[in-house]
CHARMM internal coordinates of N, CA and C (Angstrom, degrees):
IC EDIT
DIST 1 N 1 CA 1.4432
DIST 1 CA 1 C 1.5103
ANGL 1 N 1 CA 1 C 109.96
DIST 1 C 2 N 1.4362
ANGL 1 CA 1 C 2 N 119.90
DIHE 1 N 1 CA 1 C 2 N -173.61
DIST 2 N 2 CA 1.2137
ANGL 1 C 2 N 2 CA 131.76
DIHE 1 CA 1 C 2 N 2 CA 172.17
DIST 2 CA 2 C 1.4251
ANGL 2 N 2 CA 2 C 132.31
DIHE 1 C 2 N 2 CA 2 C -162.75
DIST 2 C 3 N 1.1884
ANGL 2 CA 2 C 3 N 129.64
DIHE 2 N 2 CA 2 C 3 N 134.84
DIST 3 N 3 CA 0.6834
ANGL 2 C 3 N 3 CA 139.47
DIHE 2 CA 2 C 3 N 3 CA 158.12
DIST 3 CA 3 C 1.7095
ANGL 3 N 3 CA 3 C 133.96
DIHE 2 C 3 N 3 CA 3 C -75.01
DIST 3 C 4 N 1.1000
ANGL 3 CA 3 C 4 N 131.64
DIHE 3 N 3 CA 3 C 4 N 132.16
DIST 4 N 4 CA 1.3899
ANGL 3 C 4 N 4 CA 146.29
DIHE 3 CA 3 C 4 N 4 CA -154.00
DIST 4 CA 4 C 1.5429
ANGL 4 N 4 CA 4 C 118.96
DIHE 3 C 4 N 4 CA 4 C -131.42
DIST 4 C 5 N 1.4218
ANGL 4 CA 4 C 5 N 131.11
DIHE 4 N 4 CA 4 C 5 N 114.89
DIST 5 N 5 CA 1.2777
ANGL 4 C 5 N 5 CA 120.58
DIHE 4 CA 4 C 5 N 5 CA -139.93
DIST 5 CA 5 C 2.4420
ANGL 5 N 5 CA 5 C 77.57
DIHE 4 C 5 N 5 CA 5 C -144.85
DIST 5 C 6 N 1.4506
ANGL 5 CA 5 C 6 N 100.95
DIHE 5 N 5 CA 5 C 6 N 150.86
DIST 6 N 6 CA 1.5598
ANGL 5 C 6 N 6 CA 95.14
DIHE 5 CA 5 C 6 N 6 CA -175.91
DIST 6 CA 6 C 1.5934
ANGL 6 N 6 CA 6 C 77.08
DIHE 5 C 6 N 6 CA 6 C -128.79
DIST 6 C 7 N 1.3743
ANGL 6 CA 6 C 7 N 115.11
DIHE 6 N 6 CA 6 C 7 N 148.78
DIST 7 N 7 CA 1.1913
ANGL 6 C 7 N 7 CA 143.60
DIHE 6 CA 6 C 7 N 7 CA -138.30
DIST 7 CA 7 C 1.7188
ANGL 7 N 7 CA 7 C 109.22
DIHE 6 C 7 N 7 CA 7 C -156.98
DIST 7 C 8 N 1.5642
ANGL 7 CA 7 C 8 N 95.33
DIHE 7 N 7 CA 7 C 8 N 141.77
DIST 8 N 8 CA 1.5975
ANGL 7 C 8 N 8 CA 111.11
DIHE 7 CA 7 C 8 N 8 CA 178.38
DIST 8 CA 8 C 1.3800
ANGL 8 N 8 CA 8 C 96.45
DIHE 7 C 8 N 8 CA 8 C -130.44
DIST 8 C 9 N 1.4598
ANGL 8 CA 8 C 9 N 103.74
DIHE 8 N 8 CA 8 C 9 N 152.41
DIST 9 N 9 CA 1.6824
ANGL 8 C 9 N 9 CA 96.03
DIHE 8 CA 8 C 9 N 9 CA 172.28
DIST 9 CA 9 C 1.8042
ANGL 9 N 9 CA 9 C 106.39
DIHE 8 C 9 N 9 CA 9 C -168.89
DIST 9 C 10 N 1.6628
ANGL 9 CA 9 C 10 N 93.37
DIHE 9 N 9 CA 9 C 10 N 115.13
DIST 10 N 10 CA 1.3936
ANGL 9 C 10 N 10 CA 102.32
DIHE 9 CA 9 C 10 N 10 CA -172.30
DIST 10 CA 10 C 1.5002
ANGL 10 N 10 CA 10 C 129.91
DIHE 9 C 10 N 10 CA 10 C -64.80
DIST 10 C 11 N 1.6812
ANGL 10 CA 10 C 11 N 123.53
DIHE 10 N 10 CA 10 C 11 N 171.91
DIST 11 N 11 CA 1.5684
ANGL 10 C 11 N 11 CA 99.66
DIHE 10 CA 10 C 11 N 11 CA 173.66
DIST 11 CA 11 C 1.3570
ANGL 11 N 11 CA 11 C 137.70
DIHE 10 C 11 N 11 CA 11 C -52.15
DIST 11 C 12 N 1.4900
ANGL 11 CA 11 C 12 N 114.00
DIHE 11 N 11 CA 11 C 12 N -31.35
DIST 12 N 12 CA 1.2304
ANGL 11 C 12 N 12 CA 109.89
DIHE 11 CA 11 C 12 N 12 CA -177.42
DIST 12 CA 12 C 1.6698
ANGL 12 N 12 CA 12 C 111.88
DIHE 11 C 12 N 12 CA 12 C -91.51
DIST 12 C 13 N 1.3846
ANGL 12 CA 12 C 13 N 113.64
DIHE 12 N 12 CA 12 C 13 N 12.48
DIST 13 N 13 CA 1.7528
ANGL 12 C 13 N 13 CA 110.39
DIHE 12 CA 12 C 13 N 13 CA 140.27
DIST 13 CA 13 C 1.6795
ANGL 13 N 13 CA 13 C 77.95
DIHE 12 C 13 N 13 CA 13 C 123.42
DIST 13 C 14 N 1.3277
ANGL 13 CA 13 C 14 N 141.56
DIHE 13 N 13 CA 13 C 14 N -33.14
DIST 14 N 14 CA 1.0773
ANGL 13 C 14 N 14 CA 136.27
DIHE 13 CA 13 C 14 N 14 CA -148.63
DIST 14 CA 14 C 1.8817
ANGL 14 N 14 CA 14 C 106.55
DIHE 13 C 14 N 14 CA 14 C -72.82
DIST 14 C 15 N 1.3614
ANGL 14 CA 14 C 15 N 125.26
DIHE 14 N 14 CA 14 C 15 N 155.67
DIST 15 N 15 CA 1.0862
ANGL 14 C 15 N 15 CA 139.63
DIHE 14 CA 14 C 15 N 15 CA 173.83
DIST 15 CA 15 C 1.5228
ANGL 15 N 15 CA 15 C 130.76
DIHE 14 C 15 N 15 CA 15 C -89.88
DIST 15 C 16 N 1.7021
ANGL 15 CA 15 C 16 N 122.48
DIHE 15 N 15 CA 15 C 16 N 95.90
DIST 16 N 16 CA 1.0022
ANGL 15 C 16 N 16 CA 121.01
DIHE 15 CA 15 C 16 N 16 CA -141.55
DIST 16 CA 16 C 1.6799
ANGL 16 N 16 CA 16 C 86.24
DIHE 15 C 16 N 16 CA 16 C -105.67
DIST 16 C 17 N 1.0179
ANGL 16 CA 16 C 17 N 137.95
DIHE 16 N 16 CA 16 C 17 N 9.32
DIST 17 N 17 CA 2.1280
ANGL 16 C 17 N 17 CA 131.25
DIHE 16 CA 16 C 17 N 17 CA -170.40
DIST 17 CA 17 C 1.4007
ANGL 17 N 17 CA 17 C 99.02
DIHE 16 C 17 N 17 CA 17 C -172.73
DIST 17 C 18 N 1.2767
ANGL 17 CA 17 C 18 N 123.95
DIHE 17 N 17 CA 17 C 18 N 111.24
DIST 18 N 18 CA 1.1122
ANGL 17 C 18 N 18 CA 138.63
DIHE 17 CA 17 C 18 N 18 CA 142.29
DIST 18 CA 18 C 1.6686
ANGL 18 N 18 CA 18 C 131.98
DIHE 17 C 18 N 18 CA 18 C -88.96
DIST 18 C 19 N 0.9625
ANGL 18 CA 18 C 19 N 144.52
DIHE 18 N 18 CA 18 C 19 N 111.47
DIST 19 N 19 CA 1.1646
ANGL 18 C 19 N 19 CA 135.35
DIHE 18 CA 18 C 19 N 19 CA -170.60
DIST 19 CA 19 C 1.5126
ANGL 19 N 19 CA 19 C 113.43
DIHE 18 C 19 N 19 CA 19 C -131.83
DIST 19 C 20 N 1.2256
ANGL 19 CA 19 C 20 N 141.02
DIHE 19 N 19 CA 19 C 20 N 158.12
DIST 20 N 20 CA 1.0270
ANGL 19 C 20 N 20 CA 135.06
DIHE 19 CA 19 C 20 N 20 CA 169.72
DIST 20 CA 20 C 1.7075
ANGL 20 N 20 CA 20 C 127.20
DIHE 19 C 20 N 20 CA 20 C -79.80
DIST 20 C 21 N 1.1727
ANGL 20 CA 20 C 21 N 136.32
DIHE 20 N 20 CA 20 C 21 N 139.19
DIST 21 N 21 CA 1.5463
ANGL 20 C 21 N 21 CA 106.40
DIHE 20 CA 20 C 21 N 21 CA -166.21
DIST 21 CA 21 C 2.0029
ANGL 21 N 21 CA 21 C 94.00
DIHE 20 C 21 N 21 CA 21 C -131.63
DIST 21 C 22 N 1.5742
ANGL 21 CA 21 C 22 N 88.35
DIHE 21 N 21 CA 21 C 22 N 99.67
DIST 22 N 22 CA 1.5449
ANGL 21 C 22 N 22 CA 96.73
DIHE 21 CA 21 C 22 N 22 CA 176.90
DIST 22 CA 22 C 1.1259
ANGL 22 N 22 CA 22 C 129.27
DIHE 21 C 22 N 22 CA 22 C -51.88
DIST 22 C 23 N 1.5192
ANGL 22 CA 22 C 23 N 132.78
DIHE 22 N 22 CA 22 C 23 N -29.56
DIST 23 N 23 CA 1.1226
ANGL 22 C 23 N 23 CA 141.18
DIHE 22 CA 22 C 23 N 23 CA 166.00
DIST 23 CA 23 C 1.2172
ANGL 23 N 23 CA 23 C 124.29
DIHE 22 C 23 N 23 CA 23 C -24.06
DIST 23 C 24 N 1.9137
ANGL 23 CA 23 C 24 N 87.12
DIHE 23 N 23 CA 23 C 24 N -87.00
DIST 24 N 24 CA 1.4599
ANGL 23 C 24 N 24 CA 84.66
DIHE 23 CA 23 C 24 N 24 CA 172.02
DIST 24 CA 24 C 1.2899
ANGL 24 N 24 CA 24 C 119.89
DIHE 23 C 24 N 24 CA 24 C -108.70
DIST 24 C 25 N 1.2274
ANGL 24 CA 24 C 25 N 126.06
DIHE 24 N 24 CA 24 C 25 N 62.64
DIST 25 N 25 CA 1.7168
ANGL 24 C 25 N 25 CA 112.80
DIHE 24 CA 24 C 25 N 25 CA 153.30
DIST 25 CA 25 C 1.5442
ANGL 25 N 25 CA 25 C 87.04
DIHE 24 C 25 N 25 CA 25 C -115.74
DIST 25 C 26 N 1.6470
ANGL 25 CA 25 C 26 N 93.19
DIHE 25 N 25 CA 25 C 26 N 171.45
DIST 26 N 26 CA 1.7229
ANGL 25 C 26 N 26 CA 122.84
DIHE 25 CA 25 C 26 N 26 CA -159.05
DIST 26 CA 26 C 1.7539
ANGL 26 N 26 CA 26 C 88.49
DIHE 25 C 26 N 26 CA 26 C -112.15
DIST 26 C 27 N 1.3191
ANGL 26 CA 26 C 27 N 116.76
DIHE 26 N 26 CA 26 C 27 N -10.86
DIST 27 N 27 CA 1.8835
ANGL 26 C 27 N 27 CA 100.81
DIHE 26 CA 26 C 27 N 27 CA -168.28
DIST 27 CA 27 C 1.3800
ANGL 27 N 27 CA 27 C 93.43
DIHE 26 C 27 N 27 CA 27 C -125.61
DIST 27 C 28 N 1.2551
ANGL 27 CA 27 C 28 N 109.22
DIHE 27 N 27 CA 27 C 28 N 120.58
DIST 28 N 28 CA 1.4472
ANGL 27 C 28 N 28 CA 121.09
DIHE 27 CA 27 C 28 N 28 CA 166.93
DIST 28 CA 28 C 1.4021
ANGL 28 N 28 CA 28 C 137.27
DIHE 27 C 28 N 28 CA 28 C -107.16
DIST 28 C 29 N 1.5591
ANGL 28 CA 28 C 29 N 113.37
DIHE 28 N 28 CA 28 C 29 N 6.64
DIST 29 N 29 CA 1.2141
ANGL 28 C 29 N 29 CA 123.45
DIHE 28 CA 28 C 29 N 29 CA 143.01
DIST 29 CA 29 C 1.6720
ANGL 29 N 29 CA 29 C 130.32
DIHE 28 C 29 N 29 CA 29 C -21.87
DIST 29 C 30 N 1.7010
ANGL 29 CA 29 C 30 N 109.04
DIHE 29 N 29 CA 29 C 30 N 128.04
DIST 30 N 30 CA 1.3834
ANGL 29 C 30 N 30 CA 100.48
DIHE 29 CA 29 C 30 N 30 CA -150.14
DIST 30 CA 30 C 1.8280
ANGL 30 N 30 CA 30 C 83.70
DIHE 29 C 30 N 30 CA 30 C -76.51
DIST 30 C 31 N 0.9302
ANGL 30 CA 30 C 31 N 103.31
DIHE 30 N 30 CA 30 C 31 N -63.90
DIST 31 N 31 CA 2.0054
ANGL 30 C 31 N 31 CA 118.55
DIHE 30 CA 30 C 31 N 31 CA -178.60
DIST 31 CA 31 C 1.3884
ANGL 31 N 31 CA 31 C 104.13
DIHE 30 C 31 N 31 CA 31 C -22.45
DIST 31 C 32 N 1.4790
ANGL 31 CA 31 C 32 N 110.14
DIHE 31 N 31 CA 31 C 32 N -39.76
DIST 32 N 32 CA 2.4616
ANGL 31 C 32 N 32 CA 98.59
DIHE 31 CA 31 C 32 N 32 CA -172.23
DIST 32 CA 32 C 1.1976
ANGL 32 N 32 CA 32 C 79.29
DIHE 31 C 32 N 32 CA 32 C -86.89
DIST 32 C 33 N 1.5079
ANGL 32 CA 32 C 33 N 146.55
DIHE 32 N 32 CA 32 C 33 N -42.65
DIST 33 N 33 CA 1.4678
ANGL 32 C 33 N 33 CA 131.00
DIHE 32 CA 32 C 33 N 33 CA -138.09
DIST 33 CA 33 C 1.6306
ANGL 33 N 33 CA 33 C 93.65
DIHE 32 C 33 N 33 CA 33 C -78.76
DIST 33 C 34 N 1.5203
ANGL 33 CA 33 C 34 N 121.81
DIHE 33 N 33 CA 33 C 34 N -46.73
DIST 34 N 34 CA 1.4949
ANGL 33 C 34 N 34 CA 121.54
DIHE 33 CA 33 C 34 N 34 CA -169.92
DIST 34 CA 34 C 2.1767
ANGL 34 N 34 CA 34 C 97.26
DIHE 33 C 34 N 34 CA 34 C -71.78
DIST 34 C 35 N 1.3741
ANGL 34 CA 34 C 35 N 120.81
DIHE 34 N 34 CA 34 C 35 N -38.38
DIST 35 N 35 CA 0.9456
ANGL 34 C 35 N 35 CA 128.43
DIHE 34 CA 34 C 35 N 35 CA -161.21
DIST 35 CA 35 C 2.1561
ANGL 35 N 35 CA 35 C 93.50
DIHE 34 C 35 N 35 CA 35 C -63.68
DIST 35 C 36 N 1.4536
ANGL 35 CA 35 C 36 N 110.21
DIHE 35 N 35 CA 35 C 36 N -50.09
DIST 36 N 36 CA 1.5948
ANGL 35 C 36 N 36 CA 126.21
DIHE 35 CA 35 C 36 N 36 CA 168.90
DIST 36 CA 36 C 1.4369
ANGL 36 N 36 CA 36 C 126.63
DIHE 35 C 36 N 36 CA 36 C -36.76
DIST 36 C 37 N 1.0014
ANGL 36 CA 36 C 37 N 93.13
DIHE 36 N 36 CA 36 C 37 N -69.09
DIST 37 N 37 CA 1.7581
ANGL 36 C 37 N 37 CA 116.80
DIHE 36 CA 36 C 37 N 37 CA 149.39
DIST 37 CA 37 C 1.6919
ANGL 37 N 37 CA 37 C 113.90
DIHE 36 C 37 N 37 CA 37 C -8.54
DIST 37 C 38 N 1.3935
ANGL 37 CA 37 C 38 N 78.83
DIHE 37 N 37 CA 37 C 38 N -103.81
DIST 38 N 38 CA 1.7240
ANGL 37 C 38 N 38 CA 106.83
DIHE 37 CA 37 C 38 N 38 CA 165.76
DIST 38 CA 38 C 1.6067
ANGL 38 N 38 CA 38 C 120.51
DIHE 37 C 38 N 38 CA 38 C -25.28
DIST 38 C 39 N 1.3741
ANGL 38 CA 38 C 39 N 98.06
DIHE 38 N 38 CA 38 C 39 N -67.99
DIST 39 N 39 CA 1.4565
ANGL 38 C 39 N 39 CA 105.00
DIHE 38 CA 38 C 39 N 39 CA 167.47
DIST 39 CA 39 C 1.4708
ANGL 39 N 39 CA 39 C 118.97
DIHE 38 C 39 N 39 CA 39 C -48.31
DIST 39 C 40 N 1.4302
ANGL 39 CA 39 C 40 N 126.56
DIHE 39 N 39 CA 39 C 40 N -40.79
DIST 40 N 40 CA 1.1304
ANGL 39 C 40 N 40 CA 124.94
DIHE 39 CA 39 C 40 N 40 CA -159.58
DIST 40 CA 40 C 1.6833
ANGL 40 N 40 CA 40 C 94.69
DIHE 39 C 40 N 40 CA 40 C -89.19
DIST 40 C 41 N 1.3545
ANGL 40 CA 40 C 41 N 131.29
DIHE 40 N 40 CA 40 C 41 N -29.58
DIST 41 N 41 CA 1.2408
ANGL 40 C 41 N 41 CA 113.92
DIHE 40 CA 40 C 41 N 41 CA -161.57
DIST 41 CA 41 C 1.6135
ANGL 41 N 41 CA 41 C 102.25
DIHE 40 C 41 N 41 CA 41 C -99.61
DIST 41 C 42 N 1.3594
ANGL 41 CA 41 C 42 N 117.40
DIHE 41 N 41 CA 41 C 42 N 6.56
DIST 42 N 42 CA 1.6790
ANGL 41 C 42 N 42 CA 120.83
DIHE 41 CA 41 C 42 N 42 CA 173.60
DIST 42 CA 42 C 1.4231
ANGL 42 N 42 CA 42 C 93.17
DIHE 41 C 42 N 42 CA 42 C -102.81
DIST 42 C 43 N 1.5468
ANGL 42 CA 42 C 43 N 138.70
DIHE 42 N 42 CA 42 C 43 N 9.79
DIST 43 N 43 CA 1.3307
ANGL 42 C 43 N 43 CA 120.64
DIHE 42 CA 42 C 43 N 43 CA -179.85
DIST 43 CA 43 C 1.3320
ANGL 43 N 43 CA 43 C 108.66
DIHE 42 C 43 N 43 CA 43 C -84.30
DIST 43 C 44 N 1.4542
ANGL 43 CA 43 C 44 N 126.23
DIHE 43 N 43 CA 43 C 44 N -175.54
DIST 44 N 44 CA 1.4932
ANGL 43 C 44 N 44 CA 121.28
DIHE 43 CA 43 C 44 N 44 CA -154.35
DIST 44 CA 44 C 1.9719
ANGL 44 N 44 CA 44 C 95.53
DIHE 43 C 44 N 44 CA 44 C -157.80
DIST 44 C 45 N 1.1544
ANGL 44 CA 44 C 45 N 104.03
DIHE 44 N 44 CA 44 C 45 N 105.40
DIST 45 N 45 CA 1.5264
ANGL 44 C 45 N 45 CA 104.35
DIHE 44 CA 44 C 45 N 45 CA 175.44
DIST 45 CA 45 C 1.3721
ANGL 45 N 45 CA 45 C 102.82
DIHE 44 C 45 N 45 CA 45 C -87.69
DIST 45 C 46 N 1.6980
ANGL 45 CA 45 C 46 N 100.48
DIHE 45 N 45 CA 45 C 46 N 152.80
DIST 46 N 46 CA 1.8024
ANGL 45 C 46 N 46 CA 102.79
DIHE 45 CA 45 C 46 N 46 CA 145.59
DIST 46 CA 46 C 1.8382
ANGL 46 N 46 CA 46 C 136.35
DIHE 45 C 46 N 46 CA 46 C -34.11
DIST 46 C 47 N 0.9899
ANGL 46 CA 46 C 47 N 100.42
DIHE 46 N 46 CA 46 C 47 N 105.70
DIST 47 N 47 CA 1.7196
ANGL 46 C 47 N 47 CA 87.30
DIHE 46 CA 46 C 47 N 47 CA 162.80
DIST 47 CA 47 C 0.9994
ANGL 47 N 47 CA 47 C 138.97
DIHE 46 C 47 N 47 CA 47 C -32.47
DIST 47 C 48 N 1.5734
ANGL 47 CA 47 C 48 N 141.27
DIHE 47 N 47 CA 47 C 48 N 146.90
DIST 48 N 48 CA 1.4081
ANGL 47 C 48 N 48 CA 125.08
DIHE 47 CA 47 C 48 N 48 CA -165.38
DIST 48 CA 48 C 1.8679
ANGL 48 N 48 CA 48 C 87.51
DIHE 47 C 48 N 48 CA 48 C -173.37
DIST 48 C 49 N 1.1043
ANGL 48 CA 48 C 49 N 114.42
DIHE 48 N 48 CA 48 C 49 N 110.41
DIST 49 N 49 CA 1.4565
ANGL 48 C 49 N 49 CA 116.49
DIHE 48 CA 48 C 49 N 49 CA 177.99
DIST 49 CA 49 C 1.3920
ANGL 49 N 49 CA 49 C 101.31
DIHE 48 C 49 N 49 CA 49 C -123.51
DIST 49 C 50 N 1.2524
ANGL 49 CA 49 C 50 N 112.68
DIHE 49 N 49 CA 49 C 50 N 14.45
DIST 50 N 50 CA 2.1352
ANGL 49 C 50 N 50 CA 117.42
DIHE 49 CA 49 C 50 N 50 CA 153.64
DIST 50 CA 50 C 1.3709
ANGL 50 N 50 CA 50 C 99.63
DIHE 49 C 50 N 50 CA 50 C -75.77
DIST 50 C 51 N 1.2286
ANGL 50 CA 50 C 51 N 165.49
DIHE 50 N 50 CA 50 C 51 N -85.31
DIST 51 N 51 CA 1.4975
ANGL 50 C 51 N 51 CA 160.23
DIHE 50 CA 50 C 51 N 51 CA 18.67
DIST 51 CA 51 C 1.1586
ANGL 51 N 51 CA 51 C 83.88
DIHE 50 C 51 N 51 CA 51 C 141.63
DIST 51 C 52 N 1.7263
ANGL 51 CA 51 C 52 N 112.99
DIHE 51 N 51 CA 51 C 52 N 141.56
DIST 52 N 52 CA 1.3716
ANGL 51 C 52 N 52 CA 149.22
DIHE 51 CA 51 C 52 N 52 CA 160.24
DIST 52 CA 52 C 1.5198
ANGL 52 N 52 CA 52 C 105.21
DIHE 51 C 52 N 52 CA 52 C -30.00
DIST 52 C 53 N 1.6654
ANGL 52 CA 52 C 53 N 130.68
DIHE 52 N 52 CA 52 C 53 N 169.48
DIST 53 N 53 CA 1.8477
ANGL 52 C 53 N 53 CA 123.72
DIHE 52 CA 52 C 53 N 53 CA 161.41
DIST 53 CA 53 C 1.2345
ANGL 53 N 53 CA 53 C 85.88
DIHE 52 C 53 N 53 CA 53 C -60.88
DIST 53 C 54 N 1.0504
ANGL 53 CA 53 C 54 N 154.57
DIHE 53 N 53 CA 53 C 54 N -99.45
DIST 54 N 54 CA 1.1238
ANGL 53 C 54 N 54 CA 130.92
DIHE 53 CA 53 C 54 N 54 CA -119.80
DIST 54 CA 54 C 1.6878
ANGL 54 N 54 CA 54 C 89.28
DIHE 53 C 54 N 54 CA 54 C -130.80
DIST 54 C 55 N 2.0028
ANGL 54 CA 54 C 55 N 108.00
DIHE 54 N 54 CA 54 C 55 N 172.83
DIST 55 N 55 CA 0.9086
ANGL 54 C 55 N 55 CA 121.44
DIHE 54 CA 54 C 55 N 55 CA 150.01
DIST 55 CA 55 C 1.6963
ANGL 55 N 55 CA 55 C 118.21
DIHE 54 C 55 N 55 CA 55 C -144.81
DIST 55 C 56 N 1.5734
ANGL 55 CA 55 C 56 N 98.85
DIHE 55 N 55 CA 55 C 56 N 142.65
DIST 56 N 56 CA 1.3257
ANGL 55 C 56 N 56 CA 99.88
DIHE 55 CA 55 C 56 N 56 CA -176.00
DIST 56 CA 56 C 1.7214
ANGL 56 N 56 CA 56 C 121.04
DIHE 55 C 56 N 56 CA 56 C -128.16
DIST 56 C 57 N 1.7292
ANGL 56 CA 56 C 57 N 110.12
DIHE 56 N 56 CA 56 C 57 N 152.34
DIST 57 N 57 CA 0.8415
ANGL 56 C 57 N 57 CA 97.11
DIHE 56 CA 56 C 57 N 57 CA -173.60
DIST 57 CA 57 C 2.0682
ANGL 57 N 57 CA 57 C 95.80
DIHE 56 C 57 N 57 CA 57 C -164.11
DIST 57 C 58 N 1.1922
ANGL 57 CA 57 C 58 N 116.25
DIHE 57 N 57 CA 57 C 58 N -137.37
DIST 58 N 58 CA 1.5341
ANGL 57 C 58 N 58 CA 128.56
DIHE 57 CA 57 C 58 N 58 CA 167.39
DIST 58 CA 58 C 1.1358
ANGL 58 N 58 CA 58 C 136.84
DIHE 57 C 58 N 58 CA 58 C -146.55
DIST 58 C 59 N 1.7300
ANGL 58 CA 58 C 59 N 104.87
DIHE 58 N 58 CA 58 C 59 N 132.48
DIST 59 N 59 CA 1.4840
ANGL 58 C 59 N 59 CA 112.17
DIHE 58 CA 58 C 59 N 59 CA 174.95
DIST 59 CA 59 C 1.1269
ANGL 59 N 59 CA 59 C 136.26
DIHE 58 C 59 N 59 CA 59 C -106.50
DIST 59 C 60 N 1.1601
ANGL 59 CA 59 C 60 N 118.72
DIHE 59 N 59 CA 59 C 60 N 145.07
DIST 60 N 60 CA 1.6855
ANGL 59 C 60 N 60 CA 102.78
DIHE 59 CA 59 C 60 N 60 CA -147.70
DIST 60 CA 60 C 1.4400
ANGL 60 N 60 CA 60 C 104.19
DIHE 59 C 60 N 60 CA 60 C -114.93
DIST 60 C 61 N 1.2261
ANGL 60 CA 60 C 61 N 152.97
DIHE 60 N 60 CA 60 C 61 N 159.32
DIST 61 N 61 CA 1.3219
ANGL 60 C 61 N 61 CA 140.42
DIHE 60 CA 60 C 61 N 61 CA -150.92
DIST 61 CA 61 C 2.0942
ANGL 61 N 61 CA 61 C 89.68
DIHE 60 C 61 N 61 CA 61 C -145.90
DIST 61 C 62 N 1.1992
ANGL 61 CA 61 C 62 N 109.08
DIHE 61 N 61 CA 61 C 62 N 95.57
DIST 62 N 62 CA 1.3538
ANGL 61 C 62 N 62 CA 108.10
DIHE 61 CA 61 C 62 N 62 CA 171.76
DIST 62 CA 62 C 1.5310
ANGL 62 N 62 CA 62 C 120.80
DIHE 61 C 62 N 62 CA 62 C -76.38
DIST 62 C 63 N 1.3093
ANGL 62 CA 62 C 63 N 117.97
DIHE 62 N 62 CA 62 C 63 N 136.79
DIST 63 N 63 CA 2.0129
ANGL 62 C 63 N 63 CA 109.05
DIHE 62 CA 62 C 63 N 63 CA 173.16
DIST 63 CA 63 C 1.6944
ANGL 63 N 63 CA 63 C 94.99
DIHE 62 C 63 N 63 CA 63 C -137.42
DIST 63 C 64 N 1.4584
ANGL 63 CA 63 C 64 N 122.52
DIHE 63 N 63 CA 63 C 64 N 133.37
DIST 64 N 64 CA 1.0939
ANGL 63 C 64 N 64 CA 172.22
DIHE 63 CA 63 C 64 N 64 CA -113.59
DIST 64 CA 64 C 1.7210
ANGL 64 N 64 CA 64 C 95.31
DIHE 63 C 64 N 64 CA 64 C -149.84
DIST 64 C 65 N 1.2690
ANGL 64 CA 64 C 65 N 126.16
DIHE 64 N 64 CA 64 C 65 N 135.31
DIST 65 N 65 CA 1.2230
ANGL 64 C 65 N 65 CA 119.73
DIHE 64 CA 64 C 65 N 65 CA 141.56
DIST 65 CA 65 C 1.5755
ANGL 65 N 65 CA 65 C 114.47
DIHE 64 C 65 N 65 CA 65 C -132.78
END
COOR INIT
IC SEED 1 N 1 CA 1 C
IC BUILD
């Protein structure tokens, strides 16, 4: 399954909007969805001070069994 998270992310790489995006993820578990979240808004991009304030888009969190 997966989880699917829509995303902002400022110049200096940091993550300013995490949200969950029900659509399209396949796991709707409240615990991965808050656990997704989390993860996604402590993540840490490359710097890039060519690039718009921000850019946004989605990360998708794949699980395998």
């Amino acid at each position: 399954g997966k989880i699917v998270t829509n995303i902002c992310v400022n110049r200096e790489g940091r993550v300013t909007y995490a949200v969950y995006n029900k659509k399209d993820s396949t796991i709707k578990t409240k615990k991965l969805v808050k656990q997704a979240e989390t993860t996604a808004r402590n993540y840490r991009f490359e710097r890039d001070y060519t690039v718009s304030d921000k850019q946004c888009g989605k990360l998708t969190f794949i699980f395998e069994l």
